[in-house]
N, C-alpha and C positions, 0 to 999 in steps of 0.2 A: 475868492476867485475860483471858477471851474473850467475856465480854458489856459492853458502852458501850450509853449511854443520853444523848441529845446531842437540841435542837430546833432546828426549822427553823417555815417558815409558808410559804405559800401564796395568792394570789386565788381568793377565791370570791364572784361574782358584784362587786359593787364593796366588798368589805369583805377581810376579811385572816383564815385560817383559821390556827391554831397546829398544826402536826404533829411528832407528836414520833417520832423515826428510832431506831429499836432496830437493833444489831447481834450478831447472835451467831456465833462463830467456833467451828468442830469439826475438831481436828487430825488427822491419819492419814489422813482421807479423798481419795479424788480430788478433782482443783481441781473447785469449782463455785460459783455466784454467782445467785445467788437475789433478786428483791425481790418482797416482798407488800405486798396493802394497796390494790388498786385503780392501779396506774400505767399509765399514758399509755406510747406509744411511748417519747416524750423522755424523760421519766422511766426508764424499763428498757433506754437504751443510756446510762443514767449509767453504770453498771461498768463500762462501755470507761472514759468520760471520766475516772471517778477512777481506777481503774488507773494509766492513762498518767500524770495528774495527781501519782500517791504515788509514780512510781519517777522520773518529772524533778523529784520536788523532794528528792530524796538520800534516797528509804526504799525499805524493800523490796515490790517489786509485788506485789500483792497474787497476781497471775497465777503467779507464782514457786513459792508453797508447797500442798503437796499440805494442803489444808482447802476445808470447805464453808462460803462464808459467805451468813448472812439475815438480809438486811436489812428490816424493818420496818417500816413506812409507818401513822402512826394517826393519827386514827380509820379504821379500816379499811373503814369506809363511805361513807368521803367520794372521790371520784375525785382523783388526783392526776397536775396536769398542768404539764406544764414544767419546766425547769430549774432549778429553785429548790433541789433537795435536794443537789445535787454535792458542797458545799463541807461543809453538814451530813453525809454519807454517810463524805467522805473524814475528818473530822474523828474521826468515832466510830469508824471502823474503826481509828485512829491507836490512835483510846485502848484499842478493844478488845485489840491488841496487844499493849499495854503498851507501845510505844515513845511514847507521850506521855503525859503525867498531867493534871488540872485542874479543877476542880471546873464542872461543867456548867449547874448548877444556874441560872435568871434569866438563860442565855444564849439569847440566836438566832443561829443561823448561816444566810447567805444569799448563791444564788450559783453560779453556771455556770462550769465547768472547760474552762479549754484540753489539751489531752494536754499541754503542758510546763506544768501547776500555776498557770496564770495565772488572774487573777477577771475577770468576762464580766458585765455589768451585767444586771439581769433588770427587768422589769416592776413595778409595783404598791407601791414599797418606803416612799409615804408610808401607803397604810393598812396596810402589814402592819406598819410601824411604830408607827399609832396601837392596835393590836388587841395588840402586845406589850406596850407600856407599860397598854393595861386589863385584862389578864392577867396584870399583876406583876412582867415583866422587866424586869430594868435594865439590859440590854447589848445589843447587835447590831452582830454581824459583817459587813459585807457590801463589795459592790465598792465602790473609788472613785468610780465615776460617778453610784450613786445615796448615796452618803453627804451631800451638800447636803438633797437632797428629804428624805431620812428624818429628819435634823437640825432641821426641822421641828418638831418634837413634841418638847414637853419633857416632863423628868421622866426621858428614857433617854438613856442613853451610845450614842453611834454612832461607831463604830469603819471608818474607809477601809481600804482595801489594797487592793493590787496582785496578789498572788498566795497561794496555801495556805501557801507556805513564811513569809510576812511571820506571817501569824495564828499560826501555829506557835511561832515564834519568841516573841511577844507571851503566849500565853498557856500555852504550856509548863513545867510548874513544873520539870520534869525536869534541865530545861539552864538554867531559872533558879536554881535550888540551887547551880550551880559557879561564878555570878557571885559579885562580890564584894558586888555589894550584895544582899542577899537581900529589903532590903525595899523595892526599888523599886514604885512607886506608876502606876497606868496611866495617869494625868495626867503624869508625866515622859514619857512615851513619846511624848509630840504633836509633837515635833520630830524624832525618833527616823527616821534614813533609811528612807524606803520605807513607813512608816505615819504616818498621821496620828488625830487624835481630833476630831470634828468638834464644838464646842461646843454646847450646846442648845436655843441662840438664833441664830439666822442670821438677817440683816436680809435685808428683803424688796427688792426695785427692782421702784420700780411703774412704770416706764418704758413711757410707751405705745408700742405697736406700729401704728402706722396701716395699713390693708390698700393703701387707694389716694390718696393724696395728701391734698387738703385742700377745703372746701368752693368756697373762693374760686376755683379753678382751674376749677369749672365755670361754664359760660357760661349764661344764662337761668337757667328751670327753678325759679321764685322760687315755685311753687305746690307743686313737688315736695320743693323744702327745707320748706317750713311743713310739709309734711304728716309728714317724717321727723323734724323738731325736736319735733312732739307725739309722733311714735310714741317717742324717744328718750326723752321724759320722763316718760312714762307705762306705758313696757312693752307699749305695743297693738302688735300685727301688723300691717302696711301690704303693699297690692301699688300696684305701677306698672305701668301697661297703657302703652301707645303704638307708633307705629310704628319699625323697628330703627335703630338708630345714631344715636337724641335721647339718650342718655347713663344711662338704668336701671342698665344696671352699674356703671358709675362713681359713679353716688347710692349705689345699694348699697354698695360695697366702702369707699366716703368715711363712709359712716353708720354704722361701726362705732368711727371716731374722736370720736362727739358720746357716748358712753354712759360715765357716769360711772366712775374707778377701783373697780377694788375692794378691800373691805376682807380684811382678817387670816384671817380667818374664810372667806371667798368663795374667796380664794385656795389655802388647804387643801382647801377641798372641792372645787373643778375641777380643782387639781394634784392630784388621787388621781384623779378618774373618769379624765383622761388619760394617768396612771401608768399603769394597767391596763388602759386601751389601747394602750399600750405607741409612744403620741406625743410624749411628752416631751423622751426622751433624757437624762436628769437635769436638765432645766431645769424653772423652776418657771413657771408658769402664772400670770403677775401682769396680766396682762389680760382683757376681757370676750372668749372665745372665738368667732371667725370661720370659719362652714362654710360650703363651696357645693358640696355636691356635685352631682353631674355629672347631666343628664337620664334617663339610662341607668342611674343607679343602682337597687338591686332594693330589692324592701321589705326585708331584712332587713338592708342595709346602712344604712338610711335610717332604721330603727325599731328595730331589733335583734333580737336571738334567736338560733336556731341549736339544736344538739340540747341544750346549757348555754349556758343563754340569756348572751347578752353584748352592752354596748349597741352603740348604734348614733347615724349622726348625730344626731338629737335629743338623746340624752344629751350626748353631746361640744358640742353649742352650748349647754349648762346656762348661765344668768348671760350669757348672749352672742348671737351672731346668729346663725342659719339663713337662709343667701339660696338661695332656688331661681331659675334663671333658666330662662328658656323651661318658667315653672310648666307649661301644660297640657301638654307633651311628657312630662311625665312617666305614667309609667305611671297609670290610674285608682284601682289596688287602692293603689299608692303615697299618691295623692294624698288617699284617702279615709283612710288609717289615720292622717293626722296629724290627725282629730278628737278622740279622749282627747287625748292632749301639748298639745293648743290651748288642751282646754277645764279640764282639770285640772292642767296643767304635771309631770303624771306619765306614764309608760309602762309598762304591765302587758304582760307576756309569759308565758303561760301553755306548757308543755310538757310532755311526758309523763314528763319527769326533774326537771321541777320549774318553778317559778312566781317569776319577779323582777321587782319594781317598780323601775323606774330613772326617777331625776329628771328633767323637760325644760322644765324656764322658763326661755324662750329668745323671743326678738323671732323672729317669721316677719318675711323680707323676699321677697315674691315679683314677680316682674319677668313682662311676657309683651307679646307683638305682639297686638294686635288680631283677626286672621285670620293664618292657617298662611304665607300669603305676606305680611304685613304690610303692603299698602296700604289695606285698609278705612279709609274714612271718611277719608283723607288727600287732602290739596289737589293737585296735578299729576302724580298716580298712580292707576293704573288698579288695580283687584284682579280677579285673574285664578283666585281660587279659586273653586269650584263650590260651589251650593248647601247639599249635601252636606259638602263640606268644614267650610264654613262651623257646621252645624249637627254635626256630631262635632264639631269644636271646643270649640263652647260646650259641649257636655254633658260637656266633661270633668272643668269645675267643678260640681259640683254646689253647692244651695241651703246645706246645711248646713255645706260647705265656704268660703264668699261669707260666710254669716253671720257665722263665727268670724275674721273677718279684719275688726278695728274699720275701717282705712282705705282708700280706695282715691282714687289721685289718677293723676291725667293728666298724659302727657310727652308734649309735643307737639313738633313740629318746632321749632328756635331760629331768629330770623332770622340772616341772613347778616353780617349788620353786625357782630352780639353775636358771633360765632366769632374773628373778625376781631383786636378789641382785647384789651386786659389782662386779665388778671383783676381785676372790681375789687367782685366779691363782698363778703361778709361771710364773717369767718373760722371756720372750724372751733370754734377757742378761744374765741370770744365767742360762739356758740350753745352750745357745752359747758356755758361758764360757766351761762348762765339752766336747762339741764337740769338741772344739780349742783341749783340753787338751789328749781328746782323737786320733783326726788329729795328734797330733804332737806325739805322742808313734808308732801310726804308721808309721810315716816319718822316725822317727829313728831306726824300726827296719827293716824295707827295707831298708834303708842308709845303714846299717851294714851289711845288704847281698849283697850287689852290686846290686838291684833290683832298676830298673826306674819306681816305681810305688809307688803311694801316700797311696792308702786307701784299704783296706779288701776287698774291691767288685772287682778289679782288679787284684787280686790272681787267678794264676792259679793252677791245679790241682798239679802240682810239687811244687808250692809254700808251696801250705795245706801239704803238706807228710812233707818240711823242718824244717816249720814257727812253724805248730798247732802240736802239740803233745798231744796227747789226752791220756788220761790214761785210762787204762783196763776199766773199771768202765762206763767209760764216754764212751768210745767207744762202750760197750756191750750197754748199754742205747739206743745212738743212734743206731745201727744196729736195734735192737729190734723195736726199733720205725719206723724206713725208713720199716721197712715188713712189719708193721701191717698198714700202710699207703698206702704201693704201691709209695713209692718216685722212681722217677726217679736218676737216675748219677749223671745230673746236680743240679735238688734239693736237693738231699743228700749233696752236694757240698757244697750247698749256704745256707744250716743250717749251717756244721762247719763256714761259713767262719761269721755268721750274731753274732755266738754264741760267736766267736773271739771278733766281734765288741764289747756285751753288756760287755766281760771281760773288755775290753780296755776302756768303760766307768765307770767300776765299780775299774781302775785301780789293775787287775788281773792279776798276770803273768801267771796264768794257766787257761785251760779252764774247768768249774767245772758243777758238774752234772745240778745246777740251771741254769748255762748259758745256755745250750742245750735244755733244758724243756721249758726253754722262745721261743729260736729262734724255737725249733717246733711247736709253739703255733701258730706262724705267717705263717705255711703253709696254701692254700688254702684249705678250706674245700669243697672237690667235693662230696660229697656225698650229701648235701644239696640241 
């Protein structure tokens, strides 16, 4: 036989693309090695890597005999990138040979070659695992490292190993025919040295990860917990303004530990966007994911794209936090493109090779000084920045920017006494607790309206008209208050919806004048 027909898969954009690897072998000819089909670099110095791969695992190199081999890559439209084909490449050249046999058919093979036949973990292997099994296959090959994460999804067999000789071995009908048992079953094999079968069920550990310690370890700051305990239960964005070293980072990095577990369902879907950003490492993503990227970061690291678009922070904080610290230092083009992801928890990326909407309903936490040198408006500090300064600064926020940010509360200097003793805060786990409690009143009363949406900050404006029912009183209140402020539509919006939140913490069914006094208390004050 000199033609094999053998699949493999691919990432494309955050989903899982099926390619199927044709080989065809031409004897007499001078050696050559050929791949089509659109391949990437990586991709077309696979023929070294399997080469080396087929002659350290006891077969003959392909490098050896005088034939032209072409390799195949389909859809032949589709770009194909990375190291994903090796394993499928060497597998069907085996078969094109005839030195192995097997029936193909409902296989995936997936998987980076060492020059001595070893398997090399690749990216993306929970969706290209869920994109197999909607496809119809019932087997995947791939490394050990990602056999946990793809194990994930049931309905498919996922097969570990170590290296092309292990796979070989396993599904060789060739050299299975001389055994004695000829009807060995691939379920006996789970013990079997050197390979494993990874069952279809793999329990989860929702083991929280905390970024920075615990609430009670911070000293004061009793105005800046209220304001992150509403943002936590509610899904709203919060910034803390203040001057440097009253503790912003540390609220941030601790406020990642009050946002409730996630579920089944959450977890599959962050553990693949971070598959295929290739953050994992074959672990699975059983917590609400924590970003801070750096000031300096660029728009496309921060929102995504590239010439095949691919996400970016915002997508990777999906279900979890984005803290930016020293907000206005970031670049302006930066700061202003996180308007869509704020206001729709999506991210559209538009490019001349094609167009991806990537997920981002993610808590903004942003942190920042006052002024560039951080003494403004501070008691036994002088500010030493110039007018000038002063005024680039603020405009690095812009209006639209300020709006879509439900809270903003003040870190002010701690007294000296409070640094001094214990912690004798309130803990992490007993605010958790009241957000859990408040999450789940939310859940149920979007259940009950046929609404796909978890939390108060994901309310749209028809929601507020069904959901919040405001009474005279409370509504007069608020109106009165959005004039004497000059609120915008949308911040008018994102009081009712923050005011919602504090009831649902205070387990209220109604929303009452104190709720509303609170939630305007957390607009930004521009007049300052």
């Amino acid at each position: 036989m000199s033609f094999a027909k053998v699949y493999s898969a691919q990432v494309n954009l955050l989903q899982g693309a099926i390619v199927t690897i044709e080989v065809d072998i031409s004897k007499g000819a001078l050696y050559a090695f050929s791949l089509v089909g659109l391949p990437d670099k990586a991709v077309d110095e696979s023929k070294d890597r399997v080469s080396g791969a087929i002659k350290n695992s006891g077969y003959k190199s392909p490098k050896a005999q005088n034939q032209k081999i072409v390799v195949s890559l389909s859809p032949a439209d589709l770009k194909k990138e990375g190291p994903f084909f090796d394993l499928a490449i060497a597998i069907a050249y085996l078969k094109a040979t005839g030195e192995i046999k097997f029936n193909s058919e409902k296989k995936i093979f997936l998987g980076e070659l060492g020059l001595d036949g070893t398997l090399r973990s690749v990216r993306g292997a929970l969706p290209l695992a869920e994109e197999a099994k909607r496809r119809g296959y019932e087997e995947i090959y791939l490394p050990k490292e990602n056999a946990i994460e793809a194990a994930l999804v049931t309905g498919v067999k996922v097969f570990g190993a170590d290296s092309l000789a292990e796979i070989i071995e396993h599904i060789n009908e060739i050299k299975r025919s001389l055994q004695s048992d000829k009807n060995r079953t691939s379920s006996s094999l789970q013990g079997a040295k050197g390979k494993i079968q990874i069952q279809p069920k793999t329990k989860i550990n929702y083991k929280r990860m905390v970024e920075g310690g615990d609430f009670s370890d911070i000293r004061g700051q009793e105005g800046a917990k209220r304001g992150l305990e509403i943002a936590a239960a509610g899904g709203h964005n919060i910034a803390m303004y203040g001057p440097p070293g009253t503790g912003k980072t540390m609220l941030a990095r601790v406020f990642s530990g009050l946002l409730p577990d996630l579920e089944t369902d959450q977890v599959l879907e962050i553990t693949g966007i971070h598959s295929v950003a290739g953050t994992t490492r074959g672990e699975l993503v059983c917590f609400p994911p924590f970003r801070a990227p750096h000031h300096t970061s660029s728009y496309v690291s921060l929102i995504g794209g590239g010439t095949y678009p691919k996400p970016g922070e915002v997508t990777l904080a999906h279900r979890g936090v984005l803290f930016l610290d020293e907000f206005p230092e970031f670049e302006k083009r930066v700061i202003e493109s996180l308007r869509q992801p704020l206001e729709d928890n999506i991210v559209s990326i538009s490019r001349a090779k094609g167009t991806a909407v990537f997920p981002s309903n993610f808590i903004l936490v942003a942190a920042m000084n006052p002024c560039p040198c951080g003494n403004s408006g501070t008691k036994n500090k002088v500010c030493i920045c110039k007018p000038s300064d002063l005024d680039r600064y603020k405009r690095k926020l812009s209006g639209p920017i300020m709006d879509r940010i439900d809270l903003w509360v003040s870190v002010g200097n701690v007294d000296y006494k409070k640094l001094g003793g214990e912690g004798m805060g309130e803990k992490s786990e007993k605010i958790k607790e009241r957000v859990s409690r408040a999450r789940e009143v939310q859940k149920n009363r979007f259940k009950k309206l046929g609404r796909d949406i978890s939390t108060n900050s994901e309310m749209n404006v028809k929601d507020l008209s069904n959901i919040v029912k405001l009474k005279k009183e409370v509504r007069d209140l608020l109106d009165g208050s959005a004039e004497r402020l000059g609120l915008s539509a949308r911040a008018y919006h994102r009081v009712i919806k923050i005011a919602r939140t504090i009831a649902d913490l205070e387990n209220s069914p109604e929303v009452e004048t104190n709720h509303i006094l609170e939630a305007i208390q957390y607009r930004p004050k521009v007049s300052d």
